[in-house]
N, C-alpha and C positions, 0 to 999 in steps of 0.2 A: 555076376557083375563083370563086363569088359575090362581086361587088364588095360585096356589105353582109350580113351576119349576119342584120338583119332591115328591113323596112320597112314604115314605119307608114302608113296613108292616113285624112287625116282629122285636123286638129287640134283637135278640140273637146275635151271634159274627157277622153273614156278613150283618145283616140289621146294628147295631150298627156303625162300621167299613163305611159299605156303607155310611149313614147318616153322619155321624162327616166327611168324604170326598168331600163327596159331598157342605154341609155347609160351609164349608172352602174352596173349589175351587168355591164361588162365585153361587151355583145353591141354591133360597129359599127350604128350605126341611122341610115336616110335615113327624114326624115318629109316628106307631100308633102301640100302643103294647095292647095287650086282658091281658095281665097279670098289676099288682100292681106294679114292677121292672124291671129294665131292665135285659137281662145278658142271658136269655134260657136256655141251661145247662149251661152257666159260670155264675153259683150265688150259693149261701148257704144258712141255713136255721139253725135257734136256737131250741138248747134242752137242758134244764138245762142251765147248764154254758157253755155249749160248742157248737158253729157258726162251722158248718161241710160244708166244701165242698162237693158241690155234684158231679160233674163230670171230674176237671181236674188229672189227676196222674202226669204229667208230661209237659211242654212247650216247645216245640221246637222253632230252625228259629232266637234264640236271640243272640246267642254268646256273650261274653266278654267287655270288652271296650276297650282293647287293640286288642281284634279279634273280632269285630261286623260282624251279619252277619243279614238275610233280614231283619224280626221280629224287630230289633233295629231301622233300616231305615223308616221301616211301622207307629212304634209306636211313633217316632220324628216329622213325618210329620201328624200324627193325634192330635199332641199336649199333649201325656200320660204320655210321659217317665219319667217327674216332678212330675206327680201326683202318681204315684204308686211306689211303693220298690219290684225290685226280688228276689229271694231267689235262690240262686247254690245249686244246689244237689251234694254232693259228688261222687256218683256213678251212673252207669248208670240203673243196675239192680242184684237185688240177684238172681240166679234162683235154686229152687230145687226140682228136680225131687226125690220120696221118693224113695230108696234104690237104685239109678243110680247115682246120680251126685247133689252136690253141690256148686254151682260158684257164683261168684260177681265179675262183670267187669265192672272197674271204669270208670270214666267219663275223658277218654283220650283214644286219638286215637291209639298213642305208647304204653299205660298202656293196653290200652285191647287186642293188636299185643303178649306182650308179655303174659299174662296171659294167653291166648290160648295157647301158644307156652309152658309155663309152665306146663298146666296141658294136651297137646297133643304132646310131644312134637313129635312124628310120626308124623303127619301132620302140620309139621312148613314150608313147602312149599306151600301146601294149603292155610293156613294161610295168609301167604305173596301177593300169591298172590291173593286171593279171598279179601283182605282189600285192593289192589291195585287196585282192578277192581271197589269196592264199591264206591274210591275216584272219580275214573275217570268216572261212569255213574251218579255221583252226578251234577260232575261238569258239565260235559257234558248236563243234562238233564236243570239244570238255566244258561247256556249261551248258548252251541251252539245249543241245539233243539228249544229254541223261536226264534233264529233270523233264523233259516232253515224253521221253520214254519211262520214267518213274508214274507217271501221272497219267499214264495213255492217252494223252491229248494231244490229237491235233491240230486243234486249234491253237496250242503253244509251241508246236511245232511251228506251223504255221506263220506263227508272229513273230517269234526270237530266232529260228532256223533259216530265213530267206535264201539266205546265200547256199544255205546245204543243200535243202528242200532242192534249188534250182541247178546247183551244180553239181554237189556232192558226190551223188551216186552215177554219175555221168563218167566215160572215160576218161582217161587223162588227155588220151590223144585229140579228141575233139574238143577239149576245151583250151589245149596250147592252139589247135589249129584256129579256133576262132578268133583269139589274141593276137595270134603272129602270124608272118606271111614268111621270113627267113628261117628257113628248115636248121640252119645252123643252129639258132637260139632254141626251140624246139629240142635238138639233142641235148644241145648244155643244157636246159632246166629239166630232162628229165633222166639225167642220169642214175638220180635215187633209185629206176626200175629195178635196177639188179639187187635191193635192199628188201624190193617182192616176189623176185623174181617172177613176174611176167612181164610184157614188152606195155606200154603206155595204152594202145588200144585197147586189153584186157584188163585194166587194175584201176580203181577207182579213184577220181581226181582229187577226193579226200585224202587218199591216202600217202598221198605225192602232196597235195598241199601242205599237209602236218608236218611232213619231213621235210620238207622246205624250211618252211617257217621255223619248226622248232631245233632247226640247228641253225639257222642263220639267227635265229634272235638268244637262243638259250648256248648256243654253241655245241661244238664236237667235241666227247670229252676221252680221254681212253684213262688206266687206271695204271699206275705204278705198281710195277711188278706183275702185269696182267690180269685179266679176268677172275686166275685162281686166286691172287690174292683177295677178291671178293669174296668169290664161293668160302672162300676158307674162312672169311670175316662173320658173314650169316651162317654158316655153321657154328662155327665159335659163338655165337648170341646167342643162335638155338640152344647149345649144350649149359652154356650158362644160366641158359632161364629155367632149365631143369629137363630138357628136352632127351631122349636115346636116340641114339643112331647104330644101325649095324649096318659093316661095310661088307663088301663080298658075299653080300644075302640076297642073292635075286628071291623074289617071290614065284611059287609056284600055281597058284592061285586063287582069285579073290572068293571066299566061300556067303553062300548067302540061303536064305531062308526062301523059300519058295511058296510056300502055302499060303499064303496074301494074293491076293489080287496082280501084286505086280515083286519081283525079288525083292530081299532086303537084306542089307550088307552083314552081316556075323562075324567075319573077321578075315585073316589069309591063312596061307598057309604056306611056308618058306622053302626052299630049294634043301636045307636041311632036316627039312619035316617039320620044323616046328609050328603049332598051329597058336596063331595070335588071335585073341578076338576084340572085336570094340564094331562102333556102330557106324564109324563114319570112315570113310579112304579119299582121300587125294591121290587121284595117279597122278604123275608124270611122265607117263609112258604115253605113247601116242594110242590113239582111241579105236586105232587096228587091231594092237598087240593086248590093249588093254581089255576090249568087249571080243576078241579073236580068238586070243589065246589066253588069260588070266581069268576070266569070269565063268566060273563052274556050271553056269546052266546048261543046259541039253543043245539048246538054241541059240540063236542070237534073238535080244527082246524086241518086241515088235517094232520095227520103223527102224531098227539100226543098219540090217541089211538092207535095206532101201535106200539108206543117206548114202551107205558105201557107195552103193552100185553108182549114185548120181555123181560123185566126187571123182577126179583126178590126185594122182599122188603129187605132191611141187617137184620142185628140182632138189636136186644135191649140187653138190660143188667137187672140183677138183682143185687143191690146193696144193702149190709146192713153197715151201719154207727155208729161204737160205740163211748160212752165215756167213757175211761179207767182210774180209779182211780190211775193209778203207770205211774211211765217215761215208756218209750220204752224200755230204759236200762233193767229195771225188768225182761219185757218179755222176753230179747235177740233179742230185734228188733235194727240191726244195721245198716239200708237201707231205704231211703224212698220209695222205689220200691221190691217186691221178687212178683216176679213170684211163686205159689205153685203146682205142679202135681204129679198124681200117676201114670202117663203114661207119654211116649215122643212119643204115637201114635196122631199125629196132627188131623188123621181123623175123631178117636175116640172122642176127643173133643169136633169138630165139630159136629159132631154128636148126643153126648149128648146134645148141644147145642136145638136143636129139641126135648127135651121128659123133663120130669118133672124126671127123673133118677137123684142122687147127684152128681155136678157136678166133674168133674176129674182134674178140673183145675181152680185156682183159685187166685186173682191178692189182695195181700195187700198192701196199702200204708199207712204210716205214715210221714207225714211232721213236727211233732217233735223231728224227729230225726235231719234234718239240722234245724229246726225254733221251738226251746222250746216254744216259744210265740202262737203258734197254738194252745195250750190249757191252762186252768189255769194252775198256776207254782204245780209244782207234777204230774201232769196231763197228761195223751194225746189221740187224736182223733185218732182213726184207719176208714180204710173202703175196704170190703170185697168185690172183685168184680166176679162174671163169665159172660160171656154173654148169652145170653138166646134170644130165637125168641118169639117174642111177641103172637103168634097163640097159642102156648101152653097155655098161661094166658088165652086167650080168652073160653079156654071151660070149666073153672072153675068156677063151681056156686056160686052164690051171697054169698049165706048164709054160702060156706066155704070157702070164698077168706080168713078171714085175719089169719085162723087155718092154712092154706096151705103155707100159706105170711111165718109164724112165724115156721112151720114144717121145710120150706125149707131154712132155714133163719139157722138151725141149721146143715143144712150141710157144709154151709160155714166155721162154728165156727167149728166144727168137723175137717176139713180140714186144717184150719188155724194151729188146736192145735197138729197138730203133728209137725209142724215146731216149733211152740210155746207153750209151753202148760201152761195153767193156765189162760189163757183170758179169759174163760168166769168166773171167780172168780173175774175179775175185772171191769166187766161193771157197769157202772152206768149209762149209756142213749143210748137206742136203736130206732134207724129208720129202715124202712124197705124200699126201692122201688123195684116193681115187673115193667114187661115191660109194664105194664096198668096203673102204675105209670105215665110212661113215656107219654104215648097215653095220661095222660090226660094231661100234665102238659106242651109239647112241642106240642099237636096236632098233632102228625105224624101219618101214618099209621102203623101199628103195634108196635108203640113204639119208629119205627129206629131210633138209634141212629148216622147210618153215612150216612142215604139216602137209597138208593138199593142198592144192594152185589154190593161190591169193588171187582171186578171179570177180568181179563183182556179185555172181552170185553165189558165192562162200561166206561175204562178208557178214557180222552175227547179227546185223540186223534183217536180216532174210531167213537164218536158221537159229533155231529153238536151241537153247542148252539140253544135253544128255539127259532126262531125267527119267528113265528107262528101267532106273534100279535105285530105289529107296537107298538111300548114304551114299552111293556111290558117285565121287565129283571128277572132271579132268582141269588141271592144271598146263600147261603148256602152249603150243602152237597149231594145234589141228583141233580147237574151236574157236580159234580165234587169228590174230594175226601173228606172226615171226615175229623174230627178230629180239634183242637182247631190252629193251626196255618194257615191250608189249608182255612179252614172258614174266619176266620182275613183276610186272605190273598183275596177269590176271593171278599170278600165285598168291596175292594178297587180298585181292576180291573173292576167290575163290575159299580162302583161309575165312574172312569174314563171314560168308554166310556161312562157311559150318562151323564157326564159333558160333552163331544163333541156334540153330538146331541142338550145339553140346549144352550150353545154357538152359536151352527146354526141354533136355531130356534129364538136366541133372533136377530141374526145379520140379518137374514130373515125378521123378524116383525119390525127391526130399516128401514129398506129397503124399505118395505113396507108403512110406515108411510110416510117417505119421498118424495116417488114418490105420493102419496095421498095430503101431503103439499101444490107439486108442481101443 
């Protein structure tokens, strides 16, 4: 008999998530993390006085308590919502593009209708109707496209999906340019690209709709005491519902039965030798390292080396994280979000994104601005963001990585200070992460930070779940989309269906027992 029903590898948001689900719907669960903490990108890390988040800007998916919306529901039935305090963000985002345009659109659906309307006001039918369209492919995409896809009908696709069916899978870019004719407005609504990282003509209009809509109507939330104190809250539910965890346990790899028709999970096997068995795995590992490097077959199973080959890796990020000796006030920082660019060429961007050139576009957050408490009192944490592709890091030699680290580290601040000027007169603690940061720290390949390019044809209604290997599930962002609520999110769909398989395999072995009894 399997010492555990299921086991998780990977404690970042969808193994985390998966694990505490699973635990709580009744399946034994060991989760096995290679790192000291739980959390993957959602944790921080101390310098001086000041505990910096490192990865989240923004949380989607929570809504209100008089307007809840998924993320509320997720994090109640994981047992979190007692343990951790949110933080609202005022607005949704500053953005300024340097000698074009300067906006900040608040954190409401009607407050941002009109502040377009204010500063366009030639495109207030545009307007209208393009936030009309955003509502209705939101909604459309969390009710009527999963029960059209439950049902394979499309004819109820069809019916209840209009607006997706017609827009949905369409670019973002051709459906701002059909609305609008002011390239200005155009950039300010599609600043969320950097939340996909690809530029508006690659990434789907759904996908920029959702995040529109659900933080202008559900709002932008971040969490008191950052991200870790999540990770550490769903761990903590997990361990209470009767759940194990070992830290400092990479898995060496996944072992399985071959003699079927197709493999079938048995168990792992740990970086300290020890061999665990059960029938089901949730990786959180991405699905390179996991069918690459973890899964004992001779081969890769049929059709996974094919998806590789067709896939791109996403980007990574370069982040730098100060500690500023003055409020935000000082600076003129009145946003916990601004977008910063010298262009509203999306391509160009992109593009830089690929070369070691100063980036052209750049994301600052401060969370002291809604939550003073995020740094000592006087105080407060900034962090500098562009994205960056991890290949570029790769051909930087040893002996000038941390000259190049700290060179390129100054184009950010460079950037930052013409919105702000004076910041660098106020640091007093600097980190750096390049995307080889990242590679070491999550194990991805190149860094990725959301899996392979979030490209219209990655999205999961174009590709088939894993199922290549009997028990074996992925958790994460490389089948699905990025980002901190998508992650949260499939770790719990992905928990759910192998809580039905633990369900039918225990009702199968109570079955079995009994006619053996007999």
């Amino acid at each position: 008999m399997s010492e555990f029903d299921a086991i998780v590898i990977g404690a970042g948001n969808g193994g985390l998530t998966a694990a505490a689900a699973l635990q709580r719907g009744g399946a034994k669960t060991l989760l096995l993390e290679r790192h000291n903490i739980p959390g993957g990108c959602a944790t921080s890390f101390v310098r001086g006085e000041f505990e910096f988040e490192v990865a989240l800007h923004q949380l989607s998916g929570l809504g209100t308590e008089d307007k809840p919306f998924i993320m509320r529901k997720v994090f109640n039935e994981l047992g979190v919502m007692d343990k951790v305090e949110f933080v609202q963000e005022g607005e949704l985002y500053r953005m300024i593009v340097v000698d074009e345009f300067d906006i900040t659109l608040p954190a409401s659906w009607s407050g941002i209708r009109n502040t377009l309307i204010e500063n366009f006001p030639q495109e207030e039918e545009g307007v209208v109707g393009f936030m009309e369209l955003c509502e209705q492919v939101t909604m459309e995409s969390f009710m009527g496209l999963p029960q059209a896809r439950k049902m394979n009908s499309e004819k109820m696709l069809n019916t209840n999906c209009k607006n997706y069916v017609k827009y949905g899978l369409r670019d973002a870019k051709s459906v701002l340019d059909e609305f609008f004719d002011d390239e200005q407005i155009k950039t300010l609504l599609a600043a969320y690209w950097c939340y996909l990282g690809m530029p508006p003509k690659d990434c789907n209009f759904c996908d920029l709709a959702v995040m529109l809509y659900a933080y202008g109507v559900f709002k932008p939330w971040h969490i008191k005491g950052g991200s870790q104190a999540l990770s550490s809250a769903l761990l903590e539910s997990f361990l209470e519902a009767g759940g194990e965890v070992r830290f400092n346990c990479s898995v060496d790899a996944i072992t399985t039965d071959q003699s079927g028709e197709k493999p079938k999970v048995t168990g792992v096997v740990t970086e300290n030798g020890d061999s665990i068995s059960c029938s089901q795995i949730i990786s959180n590992a991405s699905s390179v390292v996991t069918f690459g490097d973890l899964l004992d077959t001779p081969v890769l199973p049929s059709g996974i080396s094919q998806d590789f080959k067709s896939r791109d890796l996403g980007t990574s990020a370069f982040c730098l994280y100060l500690g500023i000796d003055c409020t935000p006030e000082k600076l003129g920082i009145k946003n916990a979000s601004t977008f910063i660019s010298n262009t509203m060429d999306e391509e160009l961007m992109h593009d830089t994104m690929s070369t070691m050139n100063p980036p052209v576009a750049t994301m600052l957050t401060c969370y002291n601005v809604d939550d003073p408490s995020f740094a000592p009192p006087g105080k407060s944490q900034l962090s500098l963001l562009c994205l960056q592709y991890g290949s570029v890091w790769e051909d930087v030699p040893v002996e000038d990585y941390a000259e190049t680290k700290y060179h390129f580290a100054e184009h950010l601040i460079e950037q930052a200070e013409q919105v702000f000027p004076g910041i660098r007169d106020h640091i007093e603690e600097v980190e750096v992460a390049t995307p080889l940061t990242m590679m070491r720290y999550l194990n991805t390949p190149g860094g990725a930070i959301y899996g392979f390019q979030q490209n219209p044809e990655d999205g999961p209604l174009h590709r088939e779940r894993y199922d290549q290997v009997s028990g074996l599930h992925l958790a994460g962002s490389w089948q699905g989309m990025g980002g901190f609520q998508p992650t949260y999110m499939v770790g719990v769909s992905t928990a759910k269906a192998v809580l039905k398989k633990v369900r039918q395999n225990k009702t199968t072995q109570e079955s079995e027992a009994e006619v053996a009894n007999v």
